[in-house]
C-alpha positions in Angstrom: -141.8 134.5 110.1 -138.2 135.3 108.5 -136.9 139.1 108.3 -134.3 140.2 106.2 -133.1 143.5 107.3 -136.0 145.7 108.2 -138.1 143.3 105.8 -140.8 141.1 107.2 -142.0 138.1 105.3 -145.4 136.6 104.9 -143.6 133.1 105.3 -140.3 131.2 104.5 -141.1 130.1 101.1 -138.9 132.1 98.6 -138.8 132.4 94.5 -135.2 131.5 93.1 -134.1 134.5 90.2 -133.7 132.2 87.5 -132.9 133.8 83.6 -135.9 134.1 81.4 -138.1 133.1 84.0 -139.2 135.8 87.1 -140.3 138.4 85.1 -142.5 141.0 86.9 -145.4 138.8 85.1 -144.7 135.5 86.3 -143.5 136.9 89.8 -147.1 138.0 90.0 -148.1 134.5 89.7 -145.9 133.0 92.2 -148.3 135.2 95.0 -148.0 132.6 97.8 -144.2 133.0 97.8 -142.8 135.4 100.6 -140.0 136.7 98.6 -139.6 136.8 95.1 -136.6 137.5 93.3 -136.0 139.1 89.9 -134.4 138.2 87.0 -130.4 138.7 86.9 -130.0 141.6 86.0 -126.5 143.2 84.2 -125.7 146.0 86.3 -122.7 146.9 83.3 -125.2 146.7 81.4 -128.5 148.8 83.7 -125.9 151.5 84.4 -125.2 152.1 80.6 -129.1 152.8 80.0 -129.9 149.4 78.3 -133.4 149.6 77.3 -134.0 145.7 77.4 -132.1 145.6 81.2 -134.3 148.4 82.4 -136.9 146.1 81.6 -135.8 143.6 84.0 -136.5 146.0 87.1 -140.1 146.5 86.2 -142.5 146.1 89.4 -145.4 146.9 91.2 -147.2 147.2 94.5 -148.7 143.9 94.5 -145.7 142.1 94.4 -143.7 143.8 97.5 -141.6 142.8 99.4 -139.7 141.9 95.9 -135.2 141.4 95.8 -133.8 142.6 92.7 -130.4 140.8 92.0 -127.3 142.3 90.5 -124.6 140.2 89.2 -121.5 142.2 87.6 -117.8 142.9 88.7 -116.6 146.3 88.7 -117.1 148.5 91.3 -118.0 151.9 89.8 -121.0 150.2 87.8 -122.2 148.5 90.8 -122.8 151.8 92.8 -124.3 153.3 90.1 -126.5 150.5 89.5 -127.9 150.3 93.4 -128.6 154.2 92.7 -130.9 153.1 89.8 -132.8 150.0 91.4 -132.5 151.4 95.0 -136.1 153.0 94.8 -137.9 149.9 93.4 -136.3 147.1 95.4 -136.7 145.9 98.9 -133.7 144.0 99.0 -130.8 143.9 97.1 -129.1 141.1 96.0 -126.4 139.9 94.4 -125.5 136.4 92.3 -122.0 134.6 93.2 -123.4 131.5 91.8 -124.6 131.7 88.5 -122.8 128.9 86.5 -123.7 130.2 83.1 -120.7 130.0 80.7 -121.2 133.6 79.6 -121.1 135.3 82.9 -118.5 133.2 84.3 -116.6 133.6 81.7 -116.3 137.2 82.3 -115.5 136.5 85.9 -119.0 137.2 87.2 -121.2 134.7 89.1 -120.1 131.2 90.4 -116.4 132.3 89.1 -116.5 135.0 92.2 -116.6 131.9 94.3 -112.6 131.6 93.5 -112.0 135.1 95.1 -113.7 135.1 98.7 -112.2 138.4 99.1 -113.7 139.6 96.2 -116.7 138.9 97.7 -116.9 140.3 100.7 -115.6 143.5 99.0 -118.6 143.6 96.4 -121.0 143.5 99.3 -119.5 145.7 101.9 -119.8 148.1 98.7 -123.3 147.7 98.3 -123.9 148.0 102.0 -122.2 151.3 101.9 -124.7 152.8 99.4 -127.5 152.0 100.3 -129.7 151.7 103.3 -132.2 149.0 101.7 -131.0 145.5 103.2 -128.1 143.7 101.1 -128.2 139.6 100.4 -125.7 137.1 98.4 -126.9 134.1 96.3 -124.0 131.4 96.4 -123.6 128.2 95.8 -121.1 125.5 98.3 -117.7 126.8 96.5 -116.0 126.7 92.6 -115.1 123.0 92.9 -114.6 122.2 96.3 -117.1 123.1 99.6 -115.9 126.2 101.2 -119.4 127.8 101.9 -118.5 128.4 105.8 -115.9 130.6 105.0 -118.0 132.1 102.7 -120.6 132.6 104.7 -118.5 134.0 107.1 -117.1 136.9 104.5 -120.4 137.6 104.0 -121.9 137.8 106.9 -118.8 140.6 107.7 -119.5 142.3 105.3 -122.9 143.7 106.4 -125.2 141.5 104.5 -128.6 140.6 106.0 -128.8 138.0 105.0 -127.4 134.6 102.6 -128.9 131.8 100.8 -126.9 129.1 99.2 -127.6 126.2 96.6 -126.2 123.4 98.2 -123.5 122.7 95.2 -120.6 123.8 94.0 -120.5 125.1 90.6 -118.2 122.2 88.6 -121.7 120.4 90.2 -123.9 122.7 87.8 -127.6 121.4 88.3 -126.1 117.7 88.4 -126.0 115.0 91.5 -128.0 115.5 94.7 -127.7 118.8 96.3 -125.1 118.6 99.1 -128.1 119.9 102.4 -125.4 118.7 105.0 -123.2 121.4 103.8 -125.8 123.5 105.1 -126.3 122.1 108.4 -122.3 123.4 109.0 -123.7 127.0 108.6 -123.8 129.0 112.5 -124.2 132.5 111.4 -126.5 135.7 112.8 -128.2 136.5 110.1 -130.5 133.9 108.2 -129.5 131.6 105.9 -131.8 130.2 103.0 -131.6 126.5 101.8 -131.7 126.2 98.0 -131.6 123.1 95.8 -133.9 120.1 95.2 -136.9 122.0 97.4 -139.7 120.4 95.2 -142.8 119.8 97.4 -143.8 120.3 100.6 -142.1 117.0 102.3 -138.7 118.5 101.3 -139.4 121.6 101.9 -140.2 120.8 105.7 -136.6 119.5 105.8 -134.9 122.3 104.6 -136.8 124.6 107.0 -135.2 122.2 110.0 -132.2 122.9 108.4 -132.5 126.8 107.2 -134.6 129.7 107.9 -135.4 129.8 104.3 -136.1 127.2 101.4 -136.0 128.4 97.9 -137.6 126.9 95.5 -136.6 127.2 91.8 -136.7 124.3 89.1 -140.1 123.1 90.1 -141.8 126.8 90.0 -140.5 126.6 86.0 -144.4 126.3 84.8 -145.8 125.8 88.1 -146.2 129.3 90.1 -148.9 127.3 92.6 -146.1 125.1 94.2 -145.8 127.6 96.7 -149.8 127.2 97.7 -149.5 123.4 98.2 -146.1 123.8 100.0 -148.0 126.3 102.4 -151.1 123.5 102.4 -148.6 120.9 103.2 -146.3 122.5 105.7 -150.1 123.5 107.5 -151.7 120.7 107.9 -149.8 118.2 105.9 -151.7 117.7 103.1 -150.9 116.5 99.6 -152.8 117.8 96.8 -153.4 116.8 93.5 -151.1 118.1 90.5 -152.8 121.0 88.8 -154.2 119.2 84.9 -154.2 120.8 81.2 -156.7 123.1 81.9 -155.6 124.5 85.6 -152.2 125.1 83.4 -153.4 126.5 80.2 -155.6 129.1 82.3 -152.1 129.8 84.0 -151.0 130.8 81.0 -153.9 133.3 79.9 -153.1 135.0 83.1 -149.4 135.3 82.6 -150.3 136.7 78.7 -152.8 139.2 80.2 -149.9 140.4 82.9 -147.4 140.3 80.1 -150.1 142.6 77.9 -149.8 144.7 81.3 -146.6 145.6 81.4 -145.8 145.4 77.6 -143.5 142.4 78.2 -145.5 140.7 75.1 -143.0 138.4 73.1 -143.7 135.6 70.8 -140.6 133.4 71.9 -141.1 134.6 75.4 -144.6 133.1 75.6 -143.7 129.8 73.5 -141.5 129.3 76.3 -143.9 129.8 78.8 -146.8 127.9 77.1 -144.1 124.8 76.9 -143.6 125.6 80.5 -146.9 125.1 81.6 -147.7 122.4 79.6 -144.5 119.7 80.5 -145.0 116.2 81.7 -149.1 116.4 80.9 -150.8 113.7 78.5 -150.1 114.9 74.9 -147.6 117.6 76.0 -145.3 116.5 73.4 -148.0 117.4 70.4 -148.1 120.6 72.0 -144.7 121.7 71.9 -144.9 120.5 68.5 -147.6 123.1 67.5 -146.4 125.8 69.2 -142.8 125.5 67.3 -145.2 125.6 64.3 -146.7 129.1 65.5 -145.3 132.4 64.2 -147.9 134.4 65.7 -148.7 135.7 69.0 -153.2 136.0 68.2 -152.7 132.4 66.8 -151.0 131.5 69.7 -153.5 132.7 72.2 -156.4 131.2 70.5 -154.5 127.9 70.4 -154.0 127.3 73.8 -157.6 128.8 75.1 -158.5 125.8 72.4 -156.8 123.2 74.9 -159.3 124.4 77.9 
């Protein structure tokens, strides 16, 4: 099985940080995963005291080992920030890759990508305050593949280890993700493959290519991906696709995690219940009714209706 650092992992499967999805509650749900990775979260805006960022690095035993990722620029914020997360998280990460306009804007992200020095700076900081292990998301370059030399910084700079989405960022989510790219990649510390990992089949090929294949998109509404994946990459089996009522029942258990915590938000769990409820028979009636919901009790007792 993989290690990251001192980290040991219960298998090579790993949970993408993607916005508005890996809560703590949804996390929870994605159990067969060996790594799961939080939210983005602000570190400008977690060493300020922001109530709703604190709320990003919410965890619990039962999700350990768990990487909480950073994204952010400055140096000062970023040390404090590690102090503040440092207890909770197993490994720290941080995002070179995020293509939102908003954070690249600000010359966070995937528009790091353009200062390789930069980068190896921001994680040779991190390294240096703290003694949990230290990991980059990137993607292949800004608009052209440089991900060796990347890599490379990286890797120098004491991280444990790297995983990349095999496109650049001009690439967004668009095209086929570039896997040869990753095949270039001869480095001491493990690598994890990211992009188009969808089902078991494909996920077999990127673990011939990587240590690691992270899975994103296709855990959006489906937190058992990683349980078939695990079937498949066993014994190579192919099991049905979950129905309406394997999903809706999903759904309860996010709401009663989300209760938990006191992550309960209407637009939150609209989200969620259109989540769960993509690509099945009728799923376009439903996403009307929910848009037609303006309460959370309502909402509940609709979707325990569609059991």
């Amino acid at each position: 099985m993989m290690k990251i650092g001192n980290v040991k992992l219960k298998n090579n499967l790993i949970l993408a940080p993607m916005a508005s999805v890996t809560n703590l509650p949804y996390r929870l749900l994605c159990k067969d995963a060996g790594l799961r990775y939080s939210e983005m979260i602000n570190l400008n805006a977690l060493s300020r005291g922001n109530k709703a960022t604190e709320k990003l690095c919410l965890t619990c035993k039962e999700e350990k080992p768990v990487s909480f990722q950073l994204f952010g620029l400055r140096t000062e914020p970023i040390k404090k920030a590690v102090s503040m997360i440092e207890s909770k998280a197993d490994i720290i990460d941080f995002n070179f890759g995020c293509p939102a306009h908003q954070v690249v804007g600000v010359g966070s992200g995937a528009a790091l990508l353009k200062r390789p020095e930069k980068v190896g700076k921001i994680i040779s900081t991190i390294v240096g305050c703290t003694s949990k292990p230290v990991t980059a998301k990137i993607r292949l370059g800004y608009d052209k593949n440089n991900v060796v030399k990347l890599c490379k910084i990286i890797e120098d700079a004491g991280a444990s280890a790297v995983a990349v989405h095999a496109r650049t960022y001009k690439q967004g989510f668009s095209g086929k993700a570039n896997w040869s790219a990753l095949k270039e990649l001869d480095l001491g510390i493990p690598v994890i493959g990211n992009g188009d990992v969808t089902d078991g089949r494909k996920a077999k090929k990127m673990l011939e290519i990587c240590d690691g294949a992270m899975i994103g998109r296709a855990a959006i509404g489906d937190p058992m991906v990683f349980s078939r994946i695990l079937k498949y990459l066993e014994n190579g089996s192919v099991e049905k696709m979950p129905g309406l009522s394997e999903k809706v029942g999903w759904f309860l258990d996010y709401y009663k995690l989300a209760l938990k915590y006191d992550l309960v938000n209407l637009h939150t769990l609209k989200q969620r219940a259109q989540e769960f409820t993509k690509n099945l028979r009728d799923s376009r009636i439903i996403r009307k009714e929910l848009n037609k919901i303006k309460d959370v009790d309502f909402m509940i007792k609709y979707m325990e209706s569609l059991r």
